[in-house]
DRENDRENGU-152402 format. One line per 10 residues: number of its first residue (from 1); their letters; for each residue x, z, y of C-alpha. Coordinates in nm, 4 decimals, decimal comma. Layout:
NUM	a	X Z Y ~ ...
***
This chain:
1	xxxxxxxxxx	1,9225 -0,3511 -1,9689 ~ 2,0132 -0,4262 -1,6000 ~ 2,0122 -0,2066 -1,2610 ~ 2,0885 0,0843 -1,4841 ~ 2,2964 0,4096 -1,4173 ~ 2,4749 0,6720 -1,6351 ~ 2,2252 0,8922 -1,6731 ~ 1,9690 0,6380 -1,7058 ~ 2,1283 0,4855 -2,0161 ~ 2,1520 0,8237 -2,1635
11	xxxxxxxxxx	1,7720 0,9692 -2,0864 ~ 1,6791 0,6039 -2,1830 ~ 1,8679 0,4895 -2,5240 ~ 1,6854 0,6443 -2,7754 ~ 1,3414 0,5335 -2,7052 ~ 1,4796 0,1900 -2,6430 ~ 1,6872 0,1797 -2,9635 ~ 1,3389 0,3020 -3,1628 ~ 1,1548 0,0346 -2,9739 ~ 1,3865 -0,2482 -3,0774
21	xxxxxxxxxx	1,3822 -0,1406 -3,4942 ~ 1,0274 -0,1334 -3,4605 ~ 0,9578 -0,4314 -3,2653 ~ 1,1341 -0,6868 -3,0894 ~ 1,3538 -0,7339 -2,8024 ~ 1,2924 -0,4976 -2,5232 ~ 1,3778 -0,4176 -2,1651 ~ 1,4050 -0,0879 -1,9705 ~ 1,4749 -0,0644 -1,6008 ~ 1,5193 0,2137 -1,3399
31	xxxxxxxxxx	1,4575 0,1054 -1,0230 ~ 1,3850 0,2390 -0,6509 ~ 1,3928 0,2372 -0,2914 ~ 1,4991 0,4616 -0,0190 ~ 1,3714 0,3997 0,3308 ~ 1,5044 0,6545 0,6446 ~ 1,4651 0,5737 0,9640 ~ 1,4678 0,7366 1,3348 ~ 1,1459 0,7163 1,5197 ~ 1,0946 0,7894 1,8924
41	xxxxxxxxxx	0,7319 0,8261 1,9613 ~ 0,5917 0,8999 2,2352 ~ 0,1944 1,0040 2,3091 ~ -0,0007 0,9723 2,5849 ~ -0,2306 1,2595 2,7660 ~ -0,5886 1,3264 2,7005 ~ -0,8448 1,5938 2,7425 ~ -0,7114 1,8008 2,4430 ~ -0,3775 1,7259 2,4713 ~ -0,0992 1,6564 2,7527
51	xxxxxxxxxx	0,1643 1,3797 2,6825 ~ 0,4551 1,4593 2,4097 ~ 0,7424 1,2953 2,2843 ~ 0,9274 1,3277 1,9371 ~ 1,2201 1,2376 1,7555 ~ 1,1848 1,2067 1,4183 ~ 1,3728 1,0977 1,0803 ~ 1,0906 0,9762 0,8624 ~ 1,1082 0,8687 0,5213 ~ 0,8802 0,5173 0,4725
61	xxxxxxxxxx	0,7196 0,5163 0,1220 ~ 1,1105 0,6301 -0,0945 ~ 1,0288 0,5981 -0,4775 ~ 1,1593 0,5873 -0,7982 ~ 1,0395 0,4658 -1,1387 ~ 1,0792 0,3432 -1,5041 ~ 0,9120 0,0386 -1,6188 ~ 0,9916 -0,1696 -1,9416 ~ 0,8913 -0,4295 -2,2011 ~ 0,8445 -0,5045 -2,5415
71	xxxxxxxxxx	0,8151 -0,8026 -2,6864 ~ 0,5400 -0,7518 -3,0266 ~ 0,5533 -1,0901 -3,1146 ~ 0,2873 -1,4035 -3,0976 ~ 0,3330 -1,4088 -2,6916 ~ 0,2236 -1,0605 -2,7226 ~ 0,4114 -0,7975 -2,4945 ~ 0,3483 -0,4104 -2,4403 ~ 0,4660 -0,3181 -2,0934 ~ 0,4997 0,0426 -1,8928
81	xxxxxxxxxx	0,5235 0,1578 -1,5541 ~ 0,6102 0,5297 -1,4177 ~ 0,6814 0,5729 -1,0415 ~ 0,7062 0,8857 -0,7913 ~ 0,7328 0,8811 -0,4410 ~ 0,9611 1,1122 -0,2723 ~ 1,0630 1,1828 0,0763 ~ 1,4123 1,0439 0,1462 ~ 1,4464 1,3120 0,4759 ~ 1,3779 1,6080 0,2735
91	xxxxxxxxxx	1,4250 1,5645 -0,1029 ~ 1,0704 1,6745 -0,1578 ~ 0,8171 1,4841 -0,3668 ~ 0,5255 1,2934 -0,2121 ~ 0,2838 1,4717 -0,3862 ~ 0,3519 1,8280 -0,4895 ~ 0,0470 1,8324 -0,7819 ~ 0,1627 1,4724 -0,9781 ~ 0,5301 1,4176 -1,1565 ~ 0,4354 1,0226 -1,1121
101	xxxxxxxxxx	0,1883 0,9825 -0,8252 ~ 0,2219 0,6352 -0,7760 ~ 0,1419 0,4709 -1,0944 ~ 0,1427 0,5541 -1,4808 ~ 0,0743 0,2529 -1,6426 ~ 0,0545 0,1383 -2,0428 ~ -0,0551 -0,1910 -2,1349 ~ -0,0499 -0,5277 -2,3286 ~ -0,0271 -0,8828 -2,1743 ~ -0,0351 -1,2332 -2,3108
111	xxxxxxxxxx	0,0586 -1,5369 -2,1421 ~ -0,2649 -1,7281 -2,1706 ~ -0,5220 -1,4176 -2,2525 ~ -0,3783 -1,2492 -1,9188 ~ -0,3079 -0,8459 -1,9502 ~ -0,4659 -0,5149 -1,9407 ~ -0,3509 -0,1708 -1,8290 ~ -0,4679 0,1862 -1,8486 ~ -0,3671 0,4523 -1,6250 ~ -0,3238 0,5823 -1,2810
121	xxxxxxxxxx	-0,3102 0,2488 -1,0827 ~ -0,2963 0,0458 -0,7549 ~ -0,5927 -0,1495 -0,6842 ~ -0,5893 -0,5047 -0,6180 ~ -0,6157 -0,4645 -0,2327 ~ -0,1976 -0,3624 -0,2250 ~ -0,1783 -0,6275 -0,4430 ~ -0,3199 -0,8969 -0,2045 ~ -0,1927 -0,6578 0,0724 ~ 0,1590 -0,7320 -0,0700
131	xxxxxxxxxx	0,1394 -1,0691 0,0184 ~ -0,0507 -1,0695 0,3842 ~ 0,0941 -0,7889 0,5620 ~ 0,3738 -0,9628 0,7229 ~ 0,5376 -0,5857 0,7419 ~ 0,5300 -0,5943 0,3534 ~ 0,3291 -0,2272 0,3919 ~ 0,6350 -0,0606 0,5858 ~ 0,7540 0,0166 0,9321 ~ 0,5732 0,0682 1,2441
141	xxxxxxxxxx	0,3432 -0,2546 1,1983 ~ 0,2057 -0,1551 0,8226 ~ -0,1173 -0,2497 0,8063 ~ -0,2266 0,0552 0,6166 ~ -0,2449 0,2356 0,9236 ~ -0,5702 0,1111 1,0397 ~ -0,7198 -0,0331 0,7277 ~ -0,6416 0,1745 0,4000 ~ -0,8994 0,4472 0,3634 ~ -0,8091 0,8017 0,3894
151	xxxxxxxxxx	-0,6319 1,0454 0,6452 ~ -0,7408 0,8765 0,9985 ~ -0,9387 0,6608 0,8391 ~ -1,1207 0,8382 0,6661 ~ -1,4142 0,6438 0,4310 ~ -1,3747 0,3475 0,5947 ~ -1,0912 0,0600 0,4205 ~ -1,0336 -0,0414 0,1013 ~ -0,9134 0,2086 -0,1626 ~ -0,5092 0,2332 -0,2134
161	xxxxxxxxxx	-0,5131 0,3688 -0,6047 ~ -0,7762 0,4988 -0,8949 ~ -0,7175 0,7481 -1,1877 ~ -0,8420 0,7164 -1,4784 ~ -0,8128 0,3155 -1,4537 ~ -0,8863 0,0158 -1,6855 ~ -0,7725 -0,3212 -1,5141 ~ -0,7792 -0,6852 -1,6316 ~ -0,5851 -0,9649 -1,4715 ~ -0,6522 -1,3306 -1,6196
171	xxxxxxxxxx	-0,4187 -1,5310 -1,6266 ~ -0,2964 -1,8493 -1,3484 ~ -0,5621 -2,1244 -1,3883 ~ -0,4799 -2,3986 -1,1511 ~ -0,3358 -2,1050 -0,8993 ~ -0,6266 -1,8634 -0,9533 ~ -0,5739 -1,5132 -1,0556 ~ -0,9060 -1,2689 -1,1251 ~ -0,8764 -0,9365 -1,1753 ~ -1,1129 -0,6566 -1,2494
181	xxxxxxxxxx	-1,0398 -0,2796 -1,1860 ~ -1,3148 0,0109 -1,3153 ~ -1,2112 0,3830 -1,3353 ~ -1,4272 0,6758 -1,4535 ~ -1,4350 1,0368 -1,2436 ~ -1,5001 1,2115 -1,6072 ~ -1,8107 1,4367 -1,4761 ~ -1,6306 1,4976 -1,1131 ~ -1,7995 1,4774 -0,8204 ~ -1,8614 1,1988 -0,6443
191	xxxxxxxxxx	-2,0250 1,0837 -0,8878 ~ -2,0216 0,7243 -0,9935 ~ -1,7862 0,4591 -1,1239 ~ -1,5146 0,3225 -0,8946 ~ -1,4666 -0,0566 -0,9566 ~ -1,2603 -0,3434 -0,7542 ~ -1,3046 -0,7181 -0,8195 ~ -1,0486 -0,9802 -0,6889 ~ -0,9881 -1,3205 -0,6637 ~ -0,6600 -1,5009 -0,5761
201	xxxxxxxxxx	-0,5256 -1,8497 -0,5533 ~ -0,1545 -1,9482 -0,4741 ~ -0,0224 -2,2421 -0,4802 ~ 0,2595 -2,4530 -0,3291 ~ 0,3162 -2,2450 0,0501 ~ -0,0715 -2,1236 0,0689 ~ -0,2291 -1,7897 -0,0631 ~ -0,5828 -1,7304 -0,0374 ~ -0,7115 -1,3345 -0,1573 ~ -1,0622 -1,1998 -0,1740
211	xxxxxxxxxx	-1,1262 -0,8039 -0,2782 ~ -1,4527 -0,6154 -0,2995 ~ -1,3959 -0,2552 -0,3635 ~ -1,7170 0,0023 -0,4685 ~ -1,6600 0,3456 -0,4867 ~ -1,8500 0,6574 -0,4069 ~ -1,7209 0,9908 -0,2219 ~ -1,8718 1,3168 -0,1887 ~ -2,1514 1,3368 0,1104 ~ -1,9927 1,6280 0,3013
221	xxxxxxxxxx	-1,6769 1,3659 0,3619 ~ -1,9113 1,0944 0,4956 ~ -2,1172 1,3276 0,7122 ~ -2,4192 1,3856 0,4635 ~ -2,3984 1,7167 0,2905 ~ -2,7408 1,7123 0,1533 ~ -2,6353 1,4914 -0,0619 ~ -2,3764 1,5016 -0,3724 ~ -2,1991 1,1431 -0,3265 ~ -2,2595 0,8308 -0,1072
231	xxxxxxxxxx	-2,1355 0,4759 -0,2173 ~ -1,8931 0,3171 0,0140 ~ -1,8409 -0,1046 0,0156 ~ -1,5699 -0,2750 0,1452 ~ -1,4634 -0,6554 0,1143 ~ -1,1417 -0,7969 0,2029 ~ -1,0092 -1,1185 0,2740 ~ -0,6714 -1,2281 0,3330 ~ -0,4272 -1,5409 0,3671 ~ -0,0707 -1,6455 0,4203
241	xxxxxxxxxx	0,1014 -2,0418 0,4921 ~ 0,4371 -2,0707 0,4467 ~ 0,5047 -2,3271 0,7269 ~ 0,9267 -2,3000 0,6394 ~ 1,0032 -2,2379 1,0291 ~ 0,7417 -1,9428 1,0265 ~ 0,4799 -1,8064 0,7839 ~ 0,1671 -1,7042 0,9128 ~ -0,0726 -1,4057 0,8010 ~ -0,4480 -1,3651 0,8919
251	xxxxxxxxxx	-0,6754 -1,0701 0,7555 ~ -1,0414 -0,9718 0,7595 ~ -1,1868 -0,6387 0,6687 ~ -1,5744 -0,5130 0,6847 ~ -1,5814 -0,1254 0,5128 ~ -1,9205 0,0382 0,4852 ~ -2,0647 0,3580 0,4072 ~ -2,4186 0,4156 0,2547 ~ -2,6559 0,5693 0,5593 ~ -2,3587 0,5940 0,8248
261	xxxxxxxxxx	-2,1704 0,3787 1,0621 ~ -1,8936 0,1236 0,9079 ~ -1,5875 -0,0520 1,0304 ~ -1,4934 -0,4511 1,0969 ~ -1,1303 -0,5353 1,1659 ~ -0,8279 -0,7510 1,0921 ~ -0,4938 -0,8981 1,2062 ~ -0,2890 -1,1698 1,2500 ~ 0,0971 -1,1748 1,2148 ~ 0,4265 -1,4109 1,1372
271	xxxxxxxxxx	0,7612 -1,4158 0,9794 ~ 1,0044 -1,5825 1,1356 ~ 1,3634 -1,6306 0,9702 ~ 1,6308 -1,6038 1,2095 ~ 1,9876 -1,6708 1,0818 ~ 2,0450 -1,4316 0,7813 ~ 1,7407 -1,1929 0,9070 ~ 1,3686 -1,2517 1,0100 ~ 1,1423 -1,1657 1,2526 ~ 0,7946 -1,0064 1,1978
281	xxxxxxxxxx	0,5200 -0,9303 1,4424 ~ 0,1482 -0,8306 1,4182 ~ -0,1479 -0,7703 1,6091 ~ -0,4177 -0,5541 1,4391 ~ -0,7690 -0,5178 1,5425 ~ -1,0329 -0,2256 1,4017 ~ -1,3941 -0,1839 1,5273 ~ -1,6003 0,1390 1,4520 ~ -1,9680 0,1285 1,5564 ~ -1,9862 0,5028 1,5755
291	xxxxxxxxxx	-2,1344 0,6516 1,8653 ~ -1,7949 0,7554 2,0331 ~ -1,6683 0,3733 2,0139 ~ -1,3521 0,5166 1,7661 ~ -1,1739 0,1660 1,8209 ~ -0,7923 0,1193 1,7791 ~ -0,5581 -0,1320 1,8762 ~ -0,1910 -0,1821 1,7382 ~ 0,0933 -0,4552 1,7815 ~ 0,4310 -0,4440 1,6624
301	xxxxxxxxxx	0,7643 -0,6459 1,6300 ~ 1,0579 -0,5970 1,4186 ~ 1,3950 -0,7732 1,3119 ~ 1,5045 -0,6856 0,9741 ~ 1,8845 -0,7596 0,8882 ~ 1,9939 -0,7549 0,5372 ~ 2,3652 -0,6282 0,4634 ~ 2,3942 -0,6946 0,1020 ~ 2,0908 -0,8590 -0,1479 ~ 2,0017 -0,4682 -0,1685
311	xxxxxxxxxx	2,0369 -0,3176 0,1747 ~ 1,9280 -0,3801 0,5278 ~ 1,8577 -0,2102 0,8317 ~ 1,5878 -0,2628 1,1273 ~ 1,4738 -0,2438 1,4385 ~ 1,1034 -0,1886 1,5270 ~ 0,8918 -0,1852 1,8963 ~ 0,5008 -0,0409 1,8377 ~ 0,1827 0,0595 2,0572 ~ -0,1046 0,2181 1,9349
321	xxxxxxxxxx	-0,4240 0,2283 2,1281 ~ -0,6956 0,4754 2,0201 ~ -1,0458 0,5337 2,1838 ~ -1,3469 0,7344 2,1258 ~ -1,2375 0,9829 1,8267 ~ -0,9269 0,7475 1,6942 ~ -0,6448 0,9279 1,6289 ~ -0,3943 0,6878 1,4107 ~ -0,0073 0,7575 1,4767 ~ 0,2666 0,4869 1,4052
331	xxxxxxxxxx	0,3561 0,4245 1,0457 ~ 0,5854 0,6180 0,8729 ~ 0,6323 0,8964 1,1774 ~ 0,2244 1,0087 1,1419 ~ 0,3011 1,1862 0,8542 ~ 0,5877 1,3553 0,9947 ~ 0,4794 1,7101 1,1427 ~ 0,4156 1,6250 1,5421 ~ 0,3821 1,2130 1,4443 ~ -0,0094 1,2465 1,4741
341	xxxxxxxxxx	-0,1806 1,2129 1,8098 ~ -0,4914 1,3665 1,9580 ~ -0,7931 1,1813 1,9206 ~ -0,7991 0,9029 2,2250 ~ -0,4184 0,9191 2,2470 ~ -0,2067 0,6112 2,2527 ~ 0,1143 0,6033 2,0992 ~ 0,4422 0,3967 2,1911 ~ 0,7007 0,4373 1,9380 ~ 1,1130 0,2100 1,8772
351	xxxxxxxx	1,2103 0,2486 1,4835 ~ 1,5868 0,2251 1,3810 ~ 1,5851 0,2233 0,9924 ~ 1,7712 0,1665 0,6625 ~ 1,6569 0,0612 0,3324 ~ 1,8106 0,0484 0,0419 ~ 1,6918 -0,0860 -0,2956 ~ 1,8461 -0,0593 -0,6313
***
């Protein structure tokens, strides 16, 4: 075992020592991140709102988890994943309704038949998003701000997670990686099967990703009560080039909903090492064709330092532009009570953070 603490070994052992009389060798890790960092936002004036300012200590995406390995013989291995988020400013849990709201995970991989897992996952957009977002899905410049469905969003962007999952990955075949992602809703409305199909090459300094998600949510949510669900579609396509003195990032996203208006965006961004740190910066674009023009604009820079191989601190500069009936605050501060702007509001926010990783 490795990364482990006291009371890790001790929660941990048995299982472990069952696994390895049973089977063969096997591996159990604890592992997390914690993420704090100061935030001064400030918003502008609008019709429903004058200007405000906030301070705030905001915890960006703190989690814990268990994962592990067993090794079943043949190039057969079972594998496990359980992870909770948590908020590193309070000590509450991300979710008060699931013990491990990121991702329960069981499954079995092979080297050459690729792997399957069952469970509460992520879909393959944050896996692909993993390796475009120059922001690595944190800080002030995340690009889930503008483009993962939900909260601000709303139905329009790709799908962070499903319950109830099935996924197969295949394995590398001259760089190329599929994977396939269906989930069941088990009689809950919506109705319908969720589903997300990917396609991914990497090779050498280049990384080419391709996602189409299908999923259905209830008509109320997209504007259509009369009826039960509507099906929305979103493809994704995203890249990377490792160029040694900078890598570059370009994304593309078109999100639909059945008998309603739909969304077209993307962004381009860069990492730049400097000395021990790096630089990243991005510009992100989303279009709405709704009838209030609910655009949004956002750039960002930061410099991340690291400390140690597990901690480093950062410095972030951010402005969000919002028309029509956009409201999308700065990444992690929106979900902080008074982080959220009126819709049409811009925001201008400076990030001092910490991370941690163990």
């Amino acid at each position: 075992m490795k990364k482990k603490s006291v009371i890790g070994v001790c929660l941990l052992a048995p299982p472990l020592a069952f696994a390895q009389a049973s089977g063969g060798p096997s591996s159990v890790q604890l592992y997390g991140r914690l993420d704090v960092s100061v935030n001064a936002v400030r918003m502008s004036g609008t019709t429903l709102a004058p200007a405000r300012s906030n301070t705030l200590l905001s915890s960006d995406t703190s989690r814990w988890g268990v994962r592990g390995t067993e090794d079943l013989g043949g190039g057969h291995q079972a594998f496990f994943k359980l992870e909770q988020g948590f908020n590193a400013d309070t000590g509450t849990l991300s979710s008060p309704t699931q013990a491990f709201n990121r991702e329960t995970v069981v499954g079995l991989r092979h080297a050459t038949l690729g792997s399957l897992a069952l469970g509460s996952q992520f879909t393959p957009s944050i896996a692909m998003s993993l390796r475009i977002d120059p922001f690595q899905r944190s800080s002030m410049g995340a690009m889930q701000t503008l483009f993962q469905r939900g909260g601000a969003a709303g139905n329009l962007g790709y799908p962070a997670q499903y319950n109830n999952a099935i996924q197969y990955s295949s394995p590398a075949v001259g760089g190329f990686v599929g994977r396939v992602m269906v989930a069941t809703n088990e009689g809950a409305s919506p109705f319908g099967h969720p589903a997300s199909y990917a396609l991914e090459y990497a090779q050498g300094p280049l990384y080419v990703g391709a996602v189409y998600d299908r999923l259905n949510t209830t008509g109320a949510s997209a504007g259509q009560p009369a009826r039960a669900s509507v099906s929305t579609d979103t493809l994704s396509l995203g890249a990377s080039y490792d160029f040694k003195a900078a890598k570059l990032y370009v994304y593309l996203i078109k999100s639909d909903v059945d008998r309603s208006f739909g969304m077209r965006g993307g962004f381009v961004g860069v990492k730049v090492p400097v000395g021990p740190g790096e630089i990243n910066a991005t510009y992100q674009v989303r279009n709405v064709d709704d009838a209030a023009g609910s655009d949004a604009r956002l750039w960002a820079v930061q410099y991340m330092h690291p400390l140690s191989r597990r901690t480093s601190v950062y410095a972030s500069v951010a402005q969000q532009r919002n028309d029509g009936a956009a409201a999308f605050g700065l990444w992690p501060s929106r979900a902080d009570a008074g982080g959220s702007p009126t819709a049409g509001a811009d925001v201008r926010g400076v990030q001092i953070g910490m991370r941690h990783v163990f």
